[in-house]
One Martini backbone bead per residue (centre of mass of N, CA, C, O) as a GRO file, in nm:
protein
  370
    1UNK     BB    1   8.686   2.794   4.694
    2UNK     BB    2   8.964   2.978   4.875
    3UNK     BB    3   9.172   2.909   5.153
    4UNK     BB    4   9.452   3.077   5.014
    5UNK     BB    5   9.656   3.308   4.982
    6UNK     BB    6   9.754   3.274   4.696
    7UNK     BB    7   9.495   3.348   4.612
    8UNK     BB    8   9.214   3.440   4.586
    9UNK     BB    9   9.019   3.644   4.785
   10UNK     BB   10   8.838   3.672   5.011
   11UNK     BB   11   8.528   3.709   5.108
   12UNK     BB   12   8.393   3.942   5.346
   13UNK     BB   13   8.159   3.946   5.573
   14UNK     BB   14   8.031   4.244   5.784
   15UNK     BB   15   7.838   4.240   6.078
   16UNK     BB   16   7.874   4.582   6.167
   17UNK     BB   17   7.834   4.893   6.398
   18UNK     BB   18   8.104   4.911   6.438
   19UNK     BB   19   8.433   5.087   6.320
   20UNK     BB   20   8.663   5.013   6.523
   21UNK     BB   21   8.597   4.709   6.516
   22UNK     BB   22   8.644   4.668   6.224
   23UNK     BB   23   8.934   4.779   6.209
   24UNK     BB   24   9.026   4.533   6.387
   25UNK     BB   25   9.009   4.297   6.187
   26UNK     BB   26   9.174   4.397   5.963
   27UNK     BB   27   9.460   4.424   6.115
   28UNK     BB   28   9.450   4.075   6.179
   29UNK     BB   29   9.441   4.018   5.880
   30UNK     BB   30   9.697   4.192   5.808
   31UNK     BB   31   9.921   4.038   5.989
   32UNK     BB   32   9.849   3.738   5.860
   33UNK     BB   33   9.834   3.765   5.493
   34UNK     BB   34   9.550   3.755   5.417
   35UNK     BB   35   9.351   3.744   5.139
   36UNK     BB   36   9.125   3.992   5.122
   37UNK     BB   37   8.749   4.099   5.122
   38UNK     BB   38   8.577   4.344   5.288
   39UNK     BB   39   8.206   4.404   5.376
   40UNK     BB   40   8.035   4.667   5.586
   41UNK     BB   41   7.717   4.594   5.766
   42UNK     BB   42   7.408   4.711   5.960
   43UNK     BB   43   7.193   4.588   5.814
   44UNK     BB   44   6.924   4.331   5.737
   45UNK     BB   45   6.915   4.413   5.452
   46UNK     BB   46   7.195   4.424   5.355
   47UNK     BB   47   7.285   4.126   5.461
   48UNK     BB   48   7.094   3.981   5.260
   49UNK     BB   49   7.197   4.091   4.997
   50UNK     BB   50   7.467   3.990   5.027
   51UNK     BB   51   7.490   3.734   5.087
   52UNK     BB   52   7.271   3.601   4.876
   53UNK     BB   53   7.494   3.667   4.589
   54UNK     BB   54   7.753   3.463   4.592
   55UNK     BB   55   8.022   3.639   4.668
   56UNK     BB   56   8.028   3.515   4.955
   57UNK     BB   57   8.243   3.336   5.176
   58UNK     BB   58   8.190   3.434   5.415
   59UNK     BB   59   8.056   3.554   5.808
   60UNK     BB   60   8.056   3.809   5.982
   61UNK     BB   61   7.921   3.860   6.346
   62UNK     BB   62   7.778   4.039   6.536
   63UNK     BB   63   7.549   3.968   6.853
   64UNK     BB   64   7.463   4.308   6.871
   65UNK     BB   65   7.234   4.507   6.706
   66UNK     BB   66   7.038   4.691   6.613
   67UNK     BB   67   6.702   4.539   6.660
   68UNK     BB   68   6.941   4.271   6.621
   69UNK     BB   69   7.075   3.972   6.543
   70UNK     BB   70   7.226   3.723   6.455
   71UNK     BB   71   7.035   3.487   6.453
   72UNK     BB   72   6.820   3.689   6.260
   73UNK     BB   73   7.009   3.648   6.037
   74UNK     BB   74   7.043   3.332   6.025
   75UNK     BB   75   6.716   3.335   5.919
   76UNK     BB   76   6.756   3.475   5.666
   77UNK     BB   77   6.955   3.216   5.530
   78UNK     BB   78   6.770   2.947   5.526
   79UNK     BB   79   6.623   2.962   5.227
   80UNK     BB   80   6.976   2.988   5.085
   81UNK     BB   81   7.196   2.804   4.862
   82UNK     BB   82   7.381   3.046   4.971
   83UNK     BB   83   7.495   2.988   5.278
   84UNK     BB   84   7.755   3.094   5.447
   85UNK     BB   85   7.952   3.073   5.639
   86UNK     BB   86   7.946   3.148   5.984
   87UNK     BB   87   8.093   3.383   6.227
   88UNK     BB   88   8.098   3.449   6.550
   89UNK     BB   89   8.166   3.789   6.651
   90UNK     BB   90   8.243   3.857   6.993
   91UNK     BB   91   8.150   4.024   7.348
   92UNK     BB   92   7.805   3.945   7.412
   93UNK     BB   93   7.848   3.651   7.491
   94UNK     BB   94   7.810   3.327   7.584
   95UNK     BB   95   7.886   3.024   7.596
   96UNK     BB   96   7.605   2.915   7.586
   97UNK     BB   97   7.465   3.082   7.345
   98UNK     BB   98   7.721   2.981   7.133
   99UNK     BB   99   7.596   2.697   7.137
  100UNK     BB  100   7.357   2.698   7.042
  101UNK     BB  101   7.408   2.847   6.771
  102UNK     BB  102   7.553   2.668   6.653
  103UNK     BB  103   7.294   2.421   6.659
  104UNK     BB  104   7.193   2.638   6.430
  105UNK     BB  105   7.468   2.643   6.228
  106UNK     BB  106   7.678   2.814   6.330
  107UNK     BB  107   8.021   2.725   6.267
  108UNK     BB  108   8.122   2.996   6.510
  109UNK     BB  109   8.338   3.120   6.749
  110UNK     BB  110   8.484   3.480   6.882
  111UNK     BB  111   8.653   3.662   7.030
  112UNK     BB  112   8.765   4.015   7.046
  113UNK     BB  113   8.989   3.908   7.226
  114UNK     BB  114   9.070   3.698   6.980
  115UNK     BB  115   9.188   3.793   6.690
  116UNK     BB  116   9.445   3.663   6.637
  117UNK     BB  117   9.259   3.362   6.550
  118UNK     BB  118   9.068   3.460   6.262
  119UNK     BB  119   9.230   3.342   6.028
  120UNK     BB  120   9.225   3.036   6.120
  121UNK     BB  121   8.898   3.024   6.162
  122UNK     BB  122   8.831   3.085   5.870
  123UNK     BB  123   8.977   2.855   5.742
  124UNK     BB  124   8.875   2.626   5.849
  125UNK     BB  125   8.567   2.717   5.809
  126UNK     BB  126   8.635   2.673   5.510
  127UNK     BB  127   8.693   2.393   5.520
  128UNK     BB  128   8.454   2.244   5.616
  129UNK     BB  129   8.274   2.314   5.436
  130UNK     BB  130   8.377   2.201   5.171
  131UNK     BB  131   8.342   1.939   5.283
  132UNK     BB  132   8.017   1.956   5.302
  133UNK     BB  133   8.014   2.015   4.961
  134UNK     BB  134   8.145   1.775   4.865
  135UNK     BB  135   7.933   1.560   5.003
  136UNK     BB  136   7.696   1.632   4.886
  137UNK     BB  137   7.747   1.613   4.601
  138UNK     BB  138   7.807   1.293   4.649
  139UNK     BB  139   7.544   1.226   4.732
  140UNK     BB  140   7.360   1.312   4.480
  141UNK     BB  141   7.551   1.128   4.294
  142UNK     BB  142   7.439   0.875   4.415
  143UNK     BB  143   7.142   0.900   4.413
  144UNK     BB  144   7.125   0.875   4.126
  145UNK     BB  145   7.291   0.652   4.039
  146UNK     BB  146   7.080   0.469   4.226
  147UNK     BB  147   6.845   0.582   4.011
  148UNK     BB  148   6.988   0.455   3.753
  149UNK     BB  149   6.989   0.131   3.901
  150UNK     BB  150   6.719   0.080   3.955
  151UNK     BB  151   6.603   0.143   3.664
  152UNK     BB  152   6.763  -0.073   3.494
  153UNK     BB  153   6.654  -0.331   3.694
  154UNK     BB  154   6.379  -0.292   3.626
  155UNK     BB  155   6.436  -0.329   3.300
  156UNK     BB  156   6.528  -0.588   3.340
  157UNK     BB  157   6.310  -0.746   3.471
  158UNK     BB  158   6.108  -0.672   3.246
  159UNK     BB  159   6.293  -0.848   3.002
  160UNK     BB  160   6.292  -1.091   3.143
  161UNK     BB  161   6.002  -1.168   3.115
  162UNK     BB  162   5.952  -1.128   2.818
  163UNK     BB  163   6.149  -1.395   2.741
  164UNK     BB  164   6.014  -1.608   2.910
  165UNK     BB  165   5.727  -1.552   2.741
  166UNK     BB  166   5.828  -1.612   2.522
  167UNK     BB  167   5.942  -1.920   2.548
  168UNK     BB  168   5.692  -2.018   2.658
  169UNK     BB  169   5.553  -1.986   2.387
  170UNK     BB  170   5.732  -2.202   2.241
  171UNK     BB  171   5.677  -2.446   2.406
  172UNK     BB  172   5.381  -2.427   2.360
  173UNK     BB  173   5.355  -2.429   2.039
  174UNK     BB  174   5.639  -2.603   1.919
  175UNK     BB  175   5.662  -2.837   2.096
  176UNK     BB  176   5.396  -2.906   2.215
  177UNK     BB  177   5.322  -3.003   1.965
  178UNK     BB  178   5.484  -3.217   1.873
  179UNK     BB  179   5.439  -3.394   2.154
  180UNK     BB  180   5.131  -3.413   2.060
  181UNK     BB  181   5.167  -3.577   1.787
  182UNK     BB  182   5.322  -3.809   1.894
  183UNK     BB  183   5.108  -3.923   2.079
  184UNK     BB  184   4.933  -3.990   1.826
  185UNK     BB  185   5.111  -4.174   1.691
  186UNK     BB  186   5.121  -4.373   1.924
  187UNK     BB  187   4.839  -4.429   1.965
  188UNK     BB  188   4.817  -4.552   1.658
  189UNK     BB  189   5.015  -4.769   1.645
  190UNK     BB  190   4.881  -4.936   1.923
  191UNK     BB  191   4.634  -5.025   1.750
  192UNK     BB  192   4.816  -5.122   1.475
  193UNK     BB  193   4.905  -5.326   1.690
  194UNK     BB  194   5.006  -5.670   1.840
  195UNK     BB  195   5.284  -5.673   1.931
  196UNK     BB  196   5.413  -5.715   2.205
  197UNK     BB  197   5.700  -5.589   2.172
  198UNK     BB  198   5.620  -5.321   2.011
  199UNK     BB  199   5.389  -5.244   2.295
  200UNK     BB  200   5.664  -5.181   2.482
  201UNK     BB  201   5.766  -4.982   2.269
  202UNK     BB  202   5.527  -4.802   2.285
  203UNK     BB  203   5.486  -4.723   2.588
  204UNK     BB  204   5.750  -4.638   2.671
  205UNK     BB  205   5.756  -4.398   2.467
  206UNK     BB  206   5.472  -4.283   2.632
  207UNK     BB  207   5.625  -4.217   2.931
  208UNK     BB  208   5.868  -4.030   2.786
  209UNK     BB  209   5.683  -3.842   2.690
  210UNK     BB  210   5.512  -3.756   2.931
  211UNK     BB  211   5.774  -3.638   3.104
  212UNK     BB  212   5.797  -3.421   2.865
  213UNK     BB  213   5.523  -3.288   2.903
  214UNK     BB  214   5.575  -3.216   3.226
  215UNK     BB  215   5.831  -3.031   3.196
  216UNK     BB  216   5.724  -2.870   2.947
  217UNK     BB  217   5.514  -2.730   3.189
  218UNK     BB  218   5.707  -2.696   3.435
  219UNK     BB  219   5.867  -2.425   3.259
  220UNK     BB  220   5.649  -2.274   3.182
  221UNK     BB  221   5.568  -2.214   3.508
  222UNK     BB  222   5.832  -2.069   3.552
  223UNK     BB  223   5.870  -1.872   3.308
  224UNK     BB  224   5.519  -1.849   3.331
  225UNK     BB  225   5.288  -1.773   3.590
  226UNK     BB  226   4.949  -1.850   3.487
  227UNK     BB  227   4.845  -1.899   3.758
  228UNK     BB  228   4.813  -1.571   3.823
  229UNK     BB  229   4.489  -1.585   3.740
  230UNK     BB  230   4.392  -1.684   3.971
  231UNK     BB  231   4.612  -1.570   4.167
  232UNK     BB  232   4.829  -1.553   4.422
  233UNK     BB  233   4.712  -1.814   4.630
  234UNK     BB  234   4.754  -1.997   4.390
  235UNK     BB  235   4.999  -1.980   4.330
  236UNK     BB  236   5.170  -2.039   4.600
  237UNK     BB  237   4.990  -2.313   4.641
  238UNK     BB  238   5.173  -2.430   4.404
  239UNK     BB  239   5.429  -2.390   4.500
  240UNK     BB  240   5.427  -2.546   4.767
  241UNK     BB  241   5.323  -2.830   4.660
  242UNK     BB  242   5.589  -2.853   4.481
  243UNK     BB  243   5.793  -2.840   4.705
  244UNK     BB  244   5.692  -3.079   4.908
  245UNK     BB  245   5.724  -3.300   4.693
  246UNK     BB  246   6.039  -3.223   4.579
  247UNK     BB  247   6.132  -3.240   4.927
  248UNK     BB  248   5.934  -3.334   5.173
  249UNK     BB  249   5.891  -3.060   5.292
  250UNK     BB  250   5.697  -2.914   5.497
  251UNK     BB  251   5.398  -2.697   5.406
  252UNK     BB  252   5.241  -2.348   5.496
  253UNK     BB  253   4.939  -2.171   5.412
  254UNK     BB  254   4.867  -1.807   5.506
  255UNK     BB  255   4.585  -1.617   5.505
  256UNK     BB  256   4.349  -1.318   5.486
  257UNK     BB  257   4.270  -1.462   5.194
  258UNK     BB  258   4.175  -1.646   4.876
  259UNK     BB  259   4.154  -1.335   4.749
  260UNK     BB  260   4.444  -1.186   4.591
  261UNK     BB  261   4.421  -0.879   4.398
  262UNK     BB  262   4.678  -0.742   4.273
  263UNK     BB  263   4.876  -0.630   4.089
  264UNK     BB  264   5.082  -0.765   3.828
  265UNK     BB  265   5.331  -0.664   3.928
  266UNK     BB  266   5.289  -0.793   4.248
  267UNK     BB  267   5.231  -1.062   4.127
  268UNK     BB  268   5.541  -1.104   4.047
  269UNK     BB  269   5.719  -1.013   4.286
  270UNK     BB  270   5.598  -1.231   4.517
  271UNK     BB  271   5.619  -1.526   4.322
  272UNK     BB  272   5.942  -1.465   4.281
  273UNK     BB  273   5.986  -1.508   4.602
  274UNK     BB  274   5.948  -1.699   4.686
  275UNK     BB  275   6.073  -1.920   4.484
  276UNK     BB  276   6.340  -1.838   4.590
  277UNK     BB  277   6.308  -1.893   4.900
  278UNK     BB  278   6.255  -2.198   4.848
  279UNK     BB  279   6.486  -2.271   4.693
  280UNK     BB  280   6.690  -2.195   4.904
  281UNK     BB  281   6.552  -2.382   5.156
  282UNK     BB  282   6.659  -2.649   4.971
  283UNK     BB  283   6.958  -2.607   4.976
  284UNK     BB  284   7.043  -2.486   5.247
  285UNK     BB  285   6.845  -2.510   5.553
  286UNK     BB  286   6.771  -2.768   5.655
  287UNK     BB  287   6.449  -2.821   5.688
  288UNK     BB  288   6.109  -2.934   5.788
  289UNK     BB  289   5.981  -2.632   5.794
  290UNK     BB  290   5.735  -2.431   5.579
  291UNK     BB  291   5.602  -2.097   5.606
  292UNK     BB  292   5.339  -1.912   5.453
  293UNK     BB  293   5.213  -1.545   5.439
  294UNK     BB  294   4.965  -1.387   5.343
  295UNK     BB  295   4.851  -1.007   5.301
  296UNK     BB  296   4.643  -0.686   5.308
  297UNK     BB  297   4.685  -0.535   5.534
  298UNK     BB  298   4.657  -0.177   5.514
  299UNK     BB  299   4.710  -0.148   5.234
  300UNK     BB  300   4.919  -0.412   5.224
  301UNK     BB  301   5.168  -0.622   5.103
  302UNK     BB  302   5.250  -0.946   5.315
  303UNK     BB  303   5.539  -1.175   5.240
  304UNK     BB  304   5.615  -1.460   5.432
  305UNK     BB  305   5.899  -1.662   5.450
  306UNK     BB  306   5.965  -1.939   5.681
  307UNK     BB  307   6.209  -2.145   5.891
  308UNK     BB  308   6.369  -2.432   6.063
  309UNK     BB  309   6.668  -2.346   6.016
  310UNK     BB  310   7.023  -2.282   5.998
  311UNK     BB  311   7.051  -1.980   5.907
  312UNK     BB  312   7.232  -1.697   5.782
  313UNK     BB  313   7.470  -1.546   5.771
  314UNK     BB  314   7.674  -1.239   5.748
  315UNK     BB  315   7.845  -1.344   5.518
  316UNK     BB  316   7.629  -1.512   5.295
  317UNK     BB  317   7.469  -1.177   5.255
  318UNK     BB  318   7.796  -1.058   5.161
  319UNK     BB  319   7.835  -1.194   4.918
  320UNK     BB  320   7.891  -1.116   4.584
  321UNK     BB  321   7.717  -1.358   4.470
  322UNK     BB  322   7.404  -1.312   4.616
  323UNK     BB  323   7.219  -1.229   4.347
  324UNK     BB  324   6.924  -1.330   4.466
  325UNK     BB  325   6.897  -1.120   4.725
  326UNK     BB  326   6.952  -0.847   4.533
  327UNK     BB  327   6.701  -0.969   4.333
  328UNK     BB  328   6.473  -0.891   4.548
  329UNK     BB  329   6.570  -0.596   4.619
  330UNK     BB  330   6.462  -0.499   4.370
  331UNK     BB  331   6.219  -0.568   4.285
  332UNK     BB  332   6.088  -0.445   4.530
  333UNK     BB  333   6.137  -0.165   4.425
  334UNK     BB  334   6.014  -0.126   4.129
  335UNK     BB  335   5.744  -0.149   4.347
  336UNK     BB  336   5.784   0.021   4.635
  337UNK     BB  337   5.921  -0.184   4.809
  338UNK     BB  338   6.032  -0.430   5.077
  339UNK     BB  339   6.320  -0.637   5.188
  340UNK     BB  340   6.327  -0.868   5.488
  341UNK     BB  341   6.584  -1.041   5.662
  342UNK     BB  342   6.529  -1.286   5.907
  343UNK     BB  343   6.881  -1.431   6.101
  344UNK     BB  344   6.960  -1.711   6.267
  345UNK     BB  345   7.166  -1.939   6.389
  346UNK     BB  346   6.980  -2.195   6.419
  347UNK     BB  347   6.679  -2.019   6.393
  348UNK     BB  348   6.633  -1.963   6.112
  349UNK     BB  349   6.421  -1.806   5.799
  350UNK     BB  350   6.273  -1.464   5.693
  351UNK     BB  351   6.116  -1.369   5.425
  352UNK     BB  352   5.985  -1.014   5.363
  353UNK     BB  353   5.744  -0.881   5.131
  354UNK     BB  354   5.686  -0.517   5.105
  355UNK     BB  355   5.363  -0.361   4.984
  356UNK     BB  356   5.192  -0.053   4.848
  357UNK     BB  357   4.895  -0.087   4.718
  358UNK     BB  358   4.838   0.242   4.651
  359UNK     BB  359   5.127   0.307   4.463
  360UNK     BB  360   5.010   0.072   4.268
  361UNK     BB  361   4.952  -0.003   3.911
  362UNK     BB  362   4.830  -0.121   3.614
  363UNK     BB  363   5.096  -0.008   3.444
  364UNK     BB  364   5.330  -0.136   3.572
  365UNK     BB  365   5.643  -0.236   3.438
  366UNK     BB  366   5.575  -0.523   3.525
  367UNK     BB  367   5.293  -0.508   3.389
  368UNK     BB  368   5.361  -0.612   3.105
  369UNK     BB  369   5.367  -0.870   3.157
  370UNK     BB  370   5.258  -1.151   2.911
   0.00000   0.00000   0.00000
């Protein structure tokens, strides 16, 4: 669509019962030098035919024709994807009436006394539109990009899932398998020599054994948390257990079930929730106490993770690389759920991660992760 003179003429529809008032439009149209073609009706049955065939670039309307209103027109194209700016052209209006229509949506109001101001009107209003059906379409596709970046996301996850699950099946074939064959043969040394010496390293060789037997356990662990077989509250009180270990700091784990059995999909997001938060603070936090909430009260799973650390500003929850915390708001989204870090400095962090548990099914794609 042109607003420009120079190009094709405008289209403009003019809802008038009177050809003299008609007349003058044309005049002032006239006068202004703009392009246009104006096509004038009397009845709301040809108004809404031709305004709504798309050919239709304005829509002039006088406020009171015979039978019916402009309002009662601009009512008749409430449900058509081609709807014309529109703008009320009348002498039998008030200012504060012109103004209630303005707010449903008819673009402007010219008094006939004012016609001089039409082209202007006209043309300001066809600009008005156009930049905001140019929005609107930025807007949905953005909402695509947004929708196709998503699901991306969604299907990173679930390959990253099965890469780990791949991983952590060949540490336990293939590692663990010769690690415990060493084991065995470490074992049979043992019985078969009598020398001290020999005997001290032997030890030691099965010491450094078991170490490596711990950690590619505890890898494995991490890898693929074979523990959500046995539900969510034990994964999750085995993540607590292990970092109040490995960190010292205090961790408290409480639940509205011990038995808390969601898709394997909910468990497998809320379990990588958890890990980062504590991962997090654990580096950042510097705190004494974490407290873990785990319910599924109203048929929602909601998982909170908080501390009384030194909590996360504004400027490092906006950094480029915050990509743990992006990537649990990802993690989220594509189980349906979403995920809220309430955080004031000096005053502690919590990650919440929310999610329906009506709307989730065990086809779900970050369930195929076995």
């Amino acid at each position: 669509m042109d607003t420009t003179p120079s190009f094709e003429p405008i289209s403009i529809l003019h809802l008038e019962d009177s050809v003299a008032d008609h007349r003058m439009v044309c005049r002032a149209l006239d006068r202004s030098g703009l392009q246009y073609a104006i096509s004038r009706v009397e009845t709301l049955k040809e108004f809404a035919e031709m305004a709504t065939s798309g050919s239709v670039n304005v829509i002039l309307a006088d406020y009171r024709l015979p039978g019916f209103t402009a309002i009662d027109a601009w009512s008749e194209l409430k449900n058509s994807s081609m709807r014309p700016p529109f703008i009320l052209l009348s002498g039998a209006i008030g200012e504060s009436a012109a103004v209630s229509a303005i707010h449903l949506g008819i673009s402007d109001y010219l008094h006939k006394d004012d016609l001089v101001r039409l082209p202007r009107v006209i043309l300001r209003t066809l600009e008005v539109h156009n930049a905001r059906l140019a929005s609107e379409v930025a807007a949905r596709e953005l909402a695509i990009s947004e929708k196709r970046l998503s699901e991306f996301a969604g299907h990173l996850q679930a390959a990253i899932e099965r890469e780990r699950a791949a991983i952590a099946r060949e540490i336990h074939d293939d590692i663990g398998g010769s690690l415990a064959a060493v084991r065995l043969d470490l074992a049979w040394l043992s019985r078969h020599t009598s020398s001290p010496e020999s005997q001290s390293h032997i030890q030691a060789a099965t010491d450094t054994l078991q170490q490596a037997l711990g950690a590619s356990q505890r890898i494995m662990m991490n890898l693929r948390p074979s523990i959500l077989d046995q539900g969510l509250v034990a994964a999750v009180q085995w993540l607590a257990v292990s970092f109040e270990k490995r960190t010292g700091i205090k961790t408290q784990l409480r639940t509205s079930s011990e038995s808390l059995h969601p898709p394997l999909a909910v468990q497998l997001a809320a379990y990588r929730t958890a890990q980062e938060a504590l991962t997090n603070a654990s580096k950042y936090a510097k705190c004494n106490l974490v407290q873990i909430d785990i319910s599924d009260a109203e048929d929602f799973l909601t998982l909170e993770i908080s501390d009384d650390g030194v909590g996360i500003s504004d400027q490092d929850l906006a950094k480029a690389d915050a990509f743990g915390i992006r990537g649990l708001h990802e993690r989220a989204r594509t189980i349906g759920g979403w995920l809220d870090i309430s955080t004031r400095q000096g005053l502690g962090t919590s990650v919440i991660l929310s999610v329906p548990l009506a709307e989730n099914a065990e086809h779900s794609q970050m369930g195929q992760f076995t």
